[in-house]
C-alpha positions as CSV (number, residue, x, y, z in Angstrom):
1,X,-5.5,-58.5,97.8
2,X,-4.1,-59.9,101.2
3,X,-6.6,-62.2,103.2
4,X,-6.4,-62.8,106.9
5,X,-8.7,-64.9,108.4
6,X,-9.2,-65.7,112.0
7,X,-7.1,-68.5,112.6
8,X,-3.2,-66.9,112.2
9,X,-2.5,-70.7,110.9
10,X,-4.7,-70.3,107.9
11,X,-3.2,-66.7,106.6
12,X,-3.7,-66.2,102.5
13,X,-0.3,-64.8,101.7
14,X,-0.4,-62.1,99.2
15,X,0.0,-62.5,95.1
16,X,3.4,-60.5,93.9
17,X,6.4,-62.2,96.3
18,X,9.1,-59.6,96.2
19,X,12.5,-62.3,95.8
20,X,14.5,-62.6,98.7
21,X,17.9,-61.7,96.8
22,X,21.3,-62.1,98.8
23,X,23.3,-60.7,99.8
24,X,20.9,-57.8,101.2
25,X,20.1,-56.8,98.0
26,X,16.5,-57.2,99.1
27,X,17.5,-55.6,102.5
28,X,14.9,-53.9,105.1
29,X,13.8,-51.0,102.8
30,X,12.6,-53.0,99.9
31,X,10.8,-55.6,101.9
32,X,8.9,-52.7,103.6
33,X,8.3,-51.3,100.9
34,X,6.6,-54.1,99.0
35,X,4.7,-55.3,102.1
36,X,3.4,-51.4,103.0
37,X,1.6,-52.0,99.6
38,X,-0.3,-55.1,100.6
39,X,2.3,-57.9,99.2
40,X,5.1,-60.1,100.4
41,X,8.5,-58.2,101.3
42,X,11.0,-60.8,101.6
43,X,14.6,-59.7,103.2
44,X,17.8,-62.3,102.4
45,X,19.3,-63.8,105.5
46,X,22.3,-64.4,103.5
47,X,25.8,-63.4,105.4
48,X,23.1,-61.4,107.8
49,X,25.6,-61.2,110.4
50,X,28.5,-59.9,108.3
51,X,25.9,-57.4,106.9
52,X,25.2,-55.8,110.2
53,X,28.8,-55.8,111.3
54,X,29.9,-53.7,108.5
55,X,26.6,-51.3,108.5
56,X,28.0,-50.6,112.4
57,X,31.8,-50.1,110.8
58,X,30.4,-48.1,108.6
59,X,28.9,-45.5,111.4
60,X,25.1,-46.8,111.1
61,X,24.2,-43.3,109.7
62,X,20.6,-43.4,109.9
63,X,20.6,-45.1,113.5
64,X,18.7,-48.1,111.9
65,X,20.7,-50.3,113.4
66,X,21.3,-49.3,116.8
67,X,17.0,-48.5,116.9
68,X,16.6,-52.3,116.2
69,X,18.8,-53.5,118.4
70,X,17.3,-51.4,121.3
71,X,14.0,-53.3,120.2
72,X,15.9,-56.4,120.8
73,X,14.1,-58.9,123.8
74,X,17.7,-59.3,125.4
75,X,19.9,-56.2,126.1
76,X,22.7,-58.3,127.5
77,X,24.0,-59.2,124.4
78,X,23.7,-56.0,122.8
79,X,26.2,-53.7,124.7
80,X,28.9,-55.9,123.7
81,X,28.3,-56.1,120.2
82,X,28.1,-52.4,120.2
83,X,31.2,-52.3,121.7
84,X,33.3,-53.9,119.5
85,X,31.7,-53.0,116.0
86,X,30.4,-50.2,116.1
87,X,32.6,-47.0,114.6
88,X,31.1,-43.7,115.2
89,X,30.9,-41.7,112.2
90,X,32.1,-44.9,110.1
91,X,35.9,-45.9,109.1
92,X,37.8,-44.7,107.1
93,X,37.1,-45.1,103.6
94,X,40.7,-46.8,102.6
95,X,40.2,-48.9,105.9
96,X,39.4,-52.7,105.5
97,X,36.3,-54.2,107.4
98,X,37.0,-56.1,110.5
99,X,35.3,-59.7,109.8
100,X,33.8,-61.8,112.2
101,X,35.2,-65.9,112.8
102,X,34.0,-68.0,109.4
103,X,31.3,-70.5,110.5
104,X,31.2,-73.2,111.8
105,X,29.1,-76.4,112.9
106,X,29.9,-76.2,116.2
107,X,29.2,-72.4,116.7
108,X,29.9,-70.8,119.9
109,X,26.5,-68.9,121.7
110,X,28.4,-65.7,120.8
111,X,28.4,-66.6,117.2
112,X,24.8,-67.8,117.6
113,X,23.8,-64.9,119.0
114,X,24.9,-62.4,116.1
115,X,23.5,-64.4,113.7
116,X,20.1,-64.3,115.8
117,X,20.2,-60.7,116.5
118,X,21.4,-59.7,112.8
119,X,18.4,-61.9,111.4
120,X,16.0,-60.2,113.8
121,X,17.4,-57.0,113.4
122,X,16.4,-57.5,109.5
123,X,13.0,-58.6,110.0
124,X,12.1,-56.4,112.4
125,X,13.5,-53.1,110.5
126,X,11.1,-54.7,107.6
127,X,7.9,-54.8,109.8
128,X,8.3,-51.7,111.9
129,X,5.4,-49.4,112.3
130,X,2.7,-51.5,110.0
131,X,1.1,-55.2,109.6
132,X,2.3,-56.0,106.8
133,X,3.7,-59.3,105.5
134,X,7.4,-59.9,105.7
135,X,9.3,-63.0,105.1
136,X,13.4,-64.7,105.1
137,X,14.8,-66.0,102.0
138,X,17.8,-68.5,103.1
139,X,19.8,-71.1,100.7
140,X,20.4,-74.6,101.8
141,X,23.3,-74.5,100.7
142,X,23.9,-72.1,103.9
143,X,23.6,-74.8,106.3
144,X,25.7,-73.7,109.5
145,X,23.6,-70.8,110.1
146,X,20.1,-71.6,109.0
147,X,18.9,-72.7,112.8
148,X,19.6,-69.3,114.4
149,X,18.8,-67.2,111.1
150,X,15.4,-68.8,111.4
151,X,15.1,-68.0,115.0
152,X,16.2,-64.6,115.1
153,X,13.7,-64.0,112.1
154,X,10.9,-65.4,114.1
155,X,11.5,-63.5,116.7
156,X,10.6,-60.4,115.1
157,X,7.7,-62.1,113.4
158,X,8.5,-63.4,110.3
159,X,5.4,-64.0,108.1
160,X,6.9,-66.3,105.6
161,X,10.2,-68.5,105.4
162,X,11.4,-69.6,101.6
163,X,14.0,-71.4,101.0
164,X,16.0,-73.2,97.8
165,X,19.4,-74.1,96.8
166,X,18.3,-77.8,97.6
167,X,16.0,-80.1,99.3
168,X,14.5,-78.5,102.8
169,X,13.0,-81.2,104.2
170,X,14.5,-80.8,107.7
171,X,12.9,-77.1,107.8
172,X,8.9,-77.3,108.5
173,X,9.9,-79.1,111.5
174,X,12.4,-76.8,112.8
175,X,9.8,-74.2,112.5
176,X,7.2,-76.6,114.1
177,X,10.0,-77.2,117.1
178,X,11.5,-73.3,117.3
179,X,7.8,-71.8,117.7
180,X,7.2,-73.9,120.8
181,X,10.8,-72.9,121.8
182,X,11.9,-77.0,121.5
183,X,15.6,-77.6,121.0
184,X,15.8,-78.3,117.1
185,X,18.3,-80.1,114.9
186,X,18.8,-80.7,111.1
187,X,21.1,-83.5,109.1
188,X,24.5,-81.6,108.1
189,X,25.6,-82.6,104.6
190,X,28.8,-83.4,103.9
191,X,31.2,-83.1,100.3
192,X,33.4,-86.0,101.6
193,X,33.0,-89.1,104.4
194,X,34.9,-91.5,105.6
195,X,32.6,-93.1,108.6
196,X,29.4,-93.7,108.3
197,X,28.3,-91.7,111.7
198,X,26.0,-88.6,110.9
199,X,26.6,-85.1,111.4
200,X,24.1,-83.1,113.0
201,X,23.6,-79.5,113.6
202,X,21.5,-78.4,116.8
203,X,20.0,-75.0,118.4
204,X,18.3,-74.6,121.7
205,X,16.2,-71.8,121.8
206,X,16.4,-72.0,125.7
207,X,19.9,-70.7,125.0
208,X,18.4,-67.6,124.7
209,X,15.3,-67.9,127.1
210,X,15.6,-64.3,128.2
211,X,14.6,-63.0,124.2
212,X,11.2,-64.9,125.0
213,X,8.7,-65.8,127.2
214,X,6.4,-68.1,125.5
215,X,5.7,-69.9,122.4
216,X,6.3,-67.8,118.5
217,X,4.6,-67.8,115.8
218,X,5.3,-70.3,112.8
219,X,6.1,-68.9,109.9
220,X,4.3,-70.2,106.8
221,X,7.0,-72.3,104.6
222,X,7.3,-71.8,101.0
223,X,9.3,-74.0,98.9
224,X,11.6,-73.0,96.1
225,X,11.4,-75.7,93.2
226,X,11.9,-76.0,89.9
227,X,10.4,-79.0,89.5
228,X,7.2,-80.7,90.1
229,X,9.6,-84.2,91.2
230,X,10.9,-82.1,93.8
231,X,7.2,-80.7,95.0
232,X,6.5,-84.1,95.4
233,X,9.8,-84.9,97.3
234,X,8.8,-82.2,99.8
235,X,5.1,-83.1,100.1
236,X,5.6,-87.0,101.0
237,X,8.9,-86.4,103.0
238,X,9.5,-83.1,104.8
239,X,9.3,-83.1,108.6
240,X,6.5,-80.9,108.8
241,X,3.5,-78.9,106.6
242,X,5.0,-77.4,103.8
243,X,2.6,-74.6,102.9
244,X,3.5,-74.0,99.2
245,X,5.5,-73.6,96.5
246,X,8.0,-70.8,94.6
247,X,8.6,-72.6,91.2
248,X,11.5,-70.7,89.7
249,X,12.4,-70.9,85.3
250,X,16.0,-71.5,84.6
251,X,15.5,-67.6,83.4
252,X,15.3,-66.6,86.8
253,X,18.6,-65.0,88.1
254,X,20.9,-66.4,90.9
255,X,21.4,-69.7,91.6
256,X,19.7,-72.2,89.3
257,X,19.0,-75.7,89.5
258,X,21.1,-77.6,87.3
259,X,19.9,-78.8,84.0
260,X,19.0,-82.4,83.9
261,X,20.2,-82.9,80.4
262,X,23.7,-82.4,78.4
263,X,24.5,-78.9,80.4
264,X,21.6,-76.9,78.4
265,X,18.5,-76.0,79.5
266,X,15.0,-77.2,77.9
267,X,11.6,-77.6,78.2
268,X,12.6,-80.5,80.4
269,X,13.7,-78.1,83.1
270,X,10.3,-76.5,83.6
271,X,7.8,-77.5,85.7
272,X,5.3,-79.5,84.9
273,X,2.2,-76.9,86.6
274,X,-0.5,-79.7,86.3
275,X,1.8,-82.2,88.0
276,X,2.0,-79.5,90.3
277,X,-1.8,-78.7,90.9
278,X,-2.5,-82.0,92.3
279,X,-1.1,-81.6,95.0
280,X,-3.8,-78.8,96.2
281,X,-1.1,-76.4,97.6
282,X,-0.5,-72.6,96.7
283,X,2.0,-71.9,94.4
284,X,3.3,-68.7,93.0
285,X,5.3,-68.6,89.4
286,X,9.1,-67.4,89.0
287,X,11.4,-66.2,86.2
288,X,10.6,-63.6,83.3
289,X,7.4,-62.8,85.4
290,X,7.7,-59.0,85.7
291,X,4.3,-57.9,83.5
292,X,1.1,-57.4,84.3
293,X,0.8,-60.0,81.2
294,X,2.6,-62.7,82.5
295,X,0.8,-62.3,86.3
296,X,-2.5,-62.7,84.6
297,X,-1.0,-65.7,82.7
298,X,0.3,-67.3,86.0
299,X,-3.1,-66.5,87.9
300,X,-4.9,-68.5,84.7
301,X,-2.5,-71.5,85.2
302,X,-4.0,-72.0,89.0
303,X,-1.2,-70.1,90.7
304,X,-1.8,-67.7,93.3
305,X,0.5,-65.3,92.1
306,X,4.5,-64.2,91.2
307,X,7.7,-63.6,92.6
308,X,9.6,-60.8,91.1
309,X,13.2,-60.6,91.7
310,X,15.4,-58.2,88.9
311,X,12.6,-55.8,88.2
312,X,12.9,-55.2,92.3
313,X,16.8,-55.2,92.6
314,X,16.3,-52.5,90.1
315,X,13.9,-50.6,92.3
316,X,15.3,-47.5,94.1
317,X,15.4,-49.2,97.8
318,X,17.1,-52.4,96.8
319,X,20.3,-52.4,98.2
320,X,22.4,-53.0,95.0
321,X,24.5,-50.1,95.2
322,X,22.9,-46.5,92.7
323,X,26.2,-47.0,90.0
324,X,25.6,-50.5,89.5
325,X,21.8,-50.1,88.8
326,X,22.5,-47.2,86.6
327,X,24.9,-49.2,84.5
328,X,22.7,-52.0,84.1
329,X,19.4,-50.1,83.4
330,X,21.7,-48.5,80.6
331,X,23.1,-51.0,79.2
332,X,20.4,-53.1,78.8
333,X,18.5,-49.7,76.9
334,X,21.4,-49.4,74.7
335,X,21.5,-53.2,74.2
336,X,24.6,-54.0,75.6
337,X,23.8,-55.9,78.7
338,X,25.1,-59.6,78.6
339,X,23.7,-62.5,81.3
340,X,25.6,-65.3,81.5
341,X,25.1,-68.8,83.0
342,X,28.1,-69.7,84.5
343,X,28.2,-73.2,85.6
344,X,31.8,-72.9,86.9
345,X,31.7,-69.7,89.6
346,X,29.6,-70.9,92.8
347,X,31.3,-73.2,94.8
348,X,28.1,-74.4,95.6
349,X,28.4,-76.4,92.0
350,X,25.0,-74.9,90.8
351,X,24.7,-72.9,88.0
352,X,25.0,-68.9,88.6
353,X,23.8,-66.1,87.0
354,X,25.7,-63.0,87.1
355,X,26.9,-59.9,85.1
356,X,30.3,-58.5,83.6
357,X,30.7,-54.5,84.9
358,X,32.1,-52.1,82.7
359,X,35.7,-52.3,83.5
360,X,35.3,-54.7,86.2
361,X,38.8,-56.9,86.3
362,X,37.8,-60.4,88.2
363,X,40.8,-60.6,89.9
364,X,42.8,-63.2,92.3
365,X,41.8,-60.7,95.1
366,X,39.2,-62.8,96.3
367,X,41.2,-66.1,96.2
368,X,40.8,-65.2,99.8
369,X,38.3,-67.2,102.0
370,X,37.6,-64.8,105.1
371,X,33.5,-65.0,105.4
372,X,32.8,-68.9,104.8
373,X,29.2,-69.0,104.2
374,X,29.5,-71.4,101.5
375,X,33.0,-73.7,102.9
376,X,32.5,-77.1,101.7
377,X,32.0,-79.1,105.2
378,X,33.7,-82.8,104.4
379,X,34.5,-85.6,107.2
380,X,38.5,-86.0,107.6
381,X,39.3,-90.1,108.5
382,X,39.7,-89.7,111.9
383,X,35.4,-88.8,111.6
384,X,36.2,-84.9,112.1
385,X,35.0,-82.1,110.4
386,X,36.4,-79.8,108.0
387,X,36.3,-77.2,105.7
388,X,37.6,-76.0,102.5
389,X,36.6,-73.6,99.9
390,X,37.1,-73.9,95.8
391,X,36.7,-69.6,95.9
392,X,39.5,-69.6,98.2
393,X,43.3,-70.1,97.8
394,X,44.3,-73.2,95.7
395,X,46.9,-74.5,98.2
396,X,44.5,-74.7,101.1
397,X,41.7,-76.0,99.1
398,X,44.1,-78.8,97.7
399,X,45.7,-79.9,100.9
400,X,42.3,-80.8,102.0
401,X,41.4,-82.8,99.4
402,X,39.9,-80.7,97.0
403,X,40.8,-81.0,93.2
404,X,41.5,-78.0,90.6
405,X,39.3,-78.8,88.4
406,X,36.2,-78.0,91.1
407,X,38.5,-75.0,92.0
408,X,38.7,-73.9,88.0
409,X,36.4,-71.0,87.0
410,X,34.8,-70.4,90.7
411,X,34.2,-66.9,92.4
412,X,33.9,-65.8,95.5
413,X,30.0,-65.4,96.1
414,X,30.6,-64.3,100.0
415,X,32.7,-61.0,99.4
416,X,31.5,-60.2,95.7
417,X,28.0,-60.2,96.6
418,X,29.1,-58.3,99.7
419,X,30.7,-55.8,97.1
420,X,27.4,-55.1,95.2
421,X,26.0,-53.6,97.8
422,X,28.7,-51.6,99.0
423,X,30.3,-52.7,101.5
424,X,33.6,-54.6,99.5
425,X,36.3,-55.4,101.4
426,X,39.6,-53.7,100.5
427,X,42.5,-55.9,100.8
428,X,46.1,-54.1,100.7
429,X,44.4,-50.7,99.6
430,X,42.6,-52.9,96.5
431,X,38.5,-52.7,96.7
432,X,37.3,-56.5,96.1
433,X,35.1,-56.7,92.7
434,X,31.5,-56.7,92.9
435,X,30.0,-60.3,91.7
436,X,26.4,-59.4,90.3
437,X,24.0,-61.8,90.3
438,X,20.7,-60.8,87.2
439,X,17.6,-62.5,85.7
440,X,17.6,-63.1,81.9
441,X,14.6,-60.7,81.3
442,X,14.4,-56.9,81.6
443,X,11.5,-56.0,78.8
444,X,10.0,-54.3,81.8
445,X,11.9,-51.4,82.4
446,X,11.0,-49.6,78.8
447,X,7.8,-49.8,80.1
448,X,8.2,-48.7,83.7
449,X,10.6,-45.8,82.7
450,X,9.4,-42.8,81.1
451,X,11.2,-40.7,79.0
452,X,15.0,-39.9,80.5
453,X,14.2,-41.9,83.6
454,X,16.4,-44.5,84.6
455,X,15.1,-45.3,88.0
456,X,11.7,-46.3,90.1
457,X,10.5,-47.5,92.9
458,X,9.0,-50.6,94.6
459,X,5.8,-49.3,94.6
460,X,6.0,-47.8,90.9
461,X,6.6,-51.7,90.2
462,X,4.1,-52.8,92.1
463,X,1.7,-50.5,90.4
464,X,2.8,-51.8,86.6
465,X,2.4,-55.4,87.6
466,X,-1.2,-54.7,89.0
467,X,-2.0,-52.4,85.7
468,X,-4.7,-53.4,83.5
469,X,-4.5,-56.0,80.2
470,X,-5.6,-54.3,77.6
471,X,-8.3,-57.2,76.5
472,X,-7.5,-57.8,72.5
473,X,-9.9,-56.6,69.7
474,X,-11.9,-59.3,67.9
475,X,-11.9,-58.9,64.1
């Protein structure tokens, strides 16, 4: 299955990629998990840092935590963090989480530091004990803390980085600059200018010279496209080696690229896969995916393998929270499970796939902006930076320029994703909603499950997608 040659540069990364799906829905457990069995266990660096302050407010039960921050190269920032976070024997359950300073592009070492060690503490909780591949999903949409995320990951030895939600090109060469412990730097994007200067966001490893004491390894870069437009994009213009490609359907669940045609979706929004072939890099095929069928179909078309996202957020160690997976694995038996694509609820403007709960009320609750992840940055006149939200509070968002129509119809990503797996905040004794993001296809589970079962695990998937094709009978 998994090839590793001599050279560490010219690893074959496996054929099933287990999707990196935020927030910590594909936490520690399920990466290990899939990559004990010989594939690719990716955890989401998603709101990493708010992640790991909340497992710490929450008591840290199984010590998992605390055992990977002992493992951390630099014990001088971990006393402090300990400190101030962590509750033993957890809060109380009507008790709101304590949250962190929003992001910024300017963020303090502190800051840098818990998003380093929170990254790190992921990846390394992933790999512990085994040799196993693990890699990072992050969004590029998730700009103000991609440098350190990427660092702290590599650190603990990240395999693999993938990365979507937009145009990476700055990454290879950040990864190319971090393993030699270089100062690196990538172009902010902004909503809104009003100069013509441009905004950059740096990170010096030397920072943190005491977590190291020589050069890292460079994690292999995978690409998440939908497009073969935008494989070509990355091939002629990135910074550094891109060293393939995830090439997501519209099917797939989370964020989406937009549709390039009248707000529906078509055979113009696939990839065109022998467009793709020429230019001689791996690739691996996502969306509606998850069947032993459809692998063998992909590994026919040239690609190396598939990334499985739903079929794993079902699996017993995903982090989406035992309730919300039994509800959906029963509603979709009993034919009453509905994905929708919303092209209103991510501020981030792409389209969003996500799921009504059974008496879920979306409420005004989270017209609160308190984790920032995904703040619009936007240049004031004076050639300053700012932020502003269209989840968050209409005032706000409208006194720095926003407009309601991009506020109409959006969600707050941050704290509902936060609430599907478990750890919602509760404002004024009020639990926020879970926001549940879902892929359009689930024919897989009547086949996984037997009869009465509504759960499985990783490697129960793993085993179906690896099962035999019956060959078909000639007449």
């Amino acid at each position: 299955m998994t090839e590793l040659k001599a050279n560490q540069n010219e690893i074959v990364l496996p054929e099933i990629i287990q999707g990196g799906m935020g927030a910590a829905v594909s936490n520690w457990r399920l990466a290990r998990a899939v990559s004990l069995r010989g594939e690719l266990g990716v955890i989401s660096g998603t709101a990493m840092d708010s992640i790991m302050l909340r497992r710490l407010q929450d008591g840290d039960l199984d010590g998992s935590v605390r055992r990977a921050l002992a493992a951390f190269p630099d014990q001088s920032w971990i006393g402090p963090i300990l400190e101030k976070w962590y509750i033993p024997g957890g809060r109380a359950p009507e008790a709101p989480y304590k949250v962190k300073q929003m992001p910024t592009a300017e963020l303090s070492l502190e800051a840098q530091s818990l998003v380093i060690i929170a990254n790190f503490m992921e990846v390394y909780l992933a790999k512990e004990g085994h040799n196993g591949f693990v890699g990072i999903n992050l969004l590029e949409k998730i700009q103000l803390v991609t440098l350190p995320s990427l660092f702290g990951a590599m650190l603990a030895g990240a395999d693999a980085v993938l990365m979507g939600g937009g145009i990476p090109l700055a990454i290879p060469g950040v990864l190319d600059g971090l393993a030699r412990f270089e100062p690196v730097e990538m172009k902010l994007n902004l909503v809104e200018s009003h100069t013509d200067q441009t905004h950059i966001l740096s990170f010096d490893p030397n920072d943190f010279s005491a977590c190291f004491d020589g050069p890292l390894k460079r994690p292999h870069f995978l690409a998440v496209i939908s497009s073969d437009v935008l494989a070509k994009t990355l091939v002629r213009k990135a910074s550094g080696k891109v060293d393939g490609f995830v090439v997501e359907h519209y099917s797939a669940g989370g964020h989406n690229a937009p549709p390039r045609r009248d707000g529906v979706y078509s055979e113009r929004d696939v990839c065109n896969i022998e467009k793709l072939k020429a230019f001689e890099q791996p690739f691996w095929l996502a969306g509606s995916y998850a069947s032993p069928e459809r692998f063998k179909e992909a590994k026919a078309a040239g690609a190396r393998g598939i990334q499985v996202g739903t079929a794993f957020a079902c699996a017993d160690e995903s982090g989406v929270t035992p309730e919300i997976k039994l509800e959906l694995v029963q509603r979709y038996l009993n034919d009453d499970l509905e994905v929708i694509t919303d092209f209103q609820a991510s501020p981030t403007g792409y389209p969003f796939k996500r799921v009504d709960l059974k008496d879920s009320v979306p409420a005004e609750d989270c017209r609160v902006c308190d984790l920032g992840y995904l703040r619009h940055v936007f240049e004031k006149e004076d050639g300053t930076l700012d932020y502003r939200c269209p989840s968050g509070p209409l005032k706000p968002f409208l006194n720095k320029g926003g407009t309601e129509a991009e506020s109409e119809g959006k969600r707050c990503l941050c704290n509902g994703l936060l609430g599907t797996i478990g750890m919602a905040q509760i404002r004024k004794g009020v639990t926020v909603e879970p926001l549940v993001t879902w892929g359009e296809d689930m024919s897989f589970l009547r086949r996984i499950l037997g009869e009465g079962q509504y759960s499985y695990t990783a490697g129960q998937l793993i085993d179906f997608l690896r099962s035999e094709v019956p060959e078909p009978v000639l007449a």
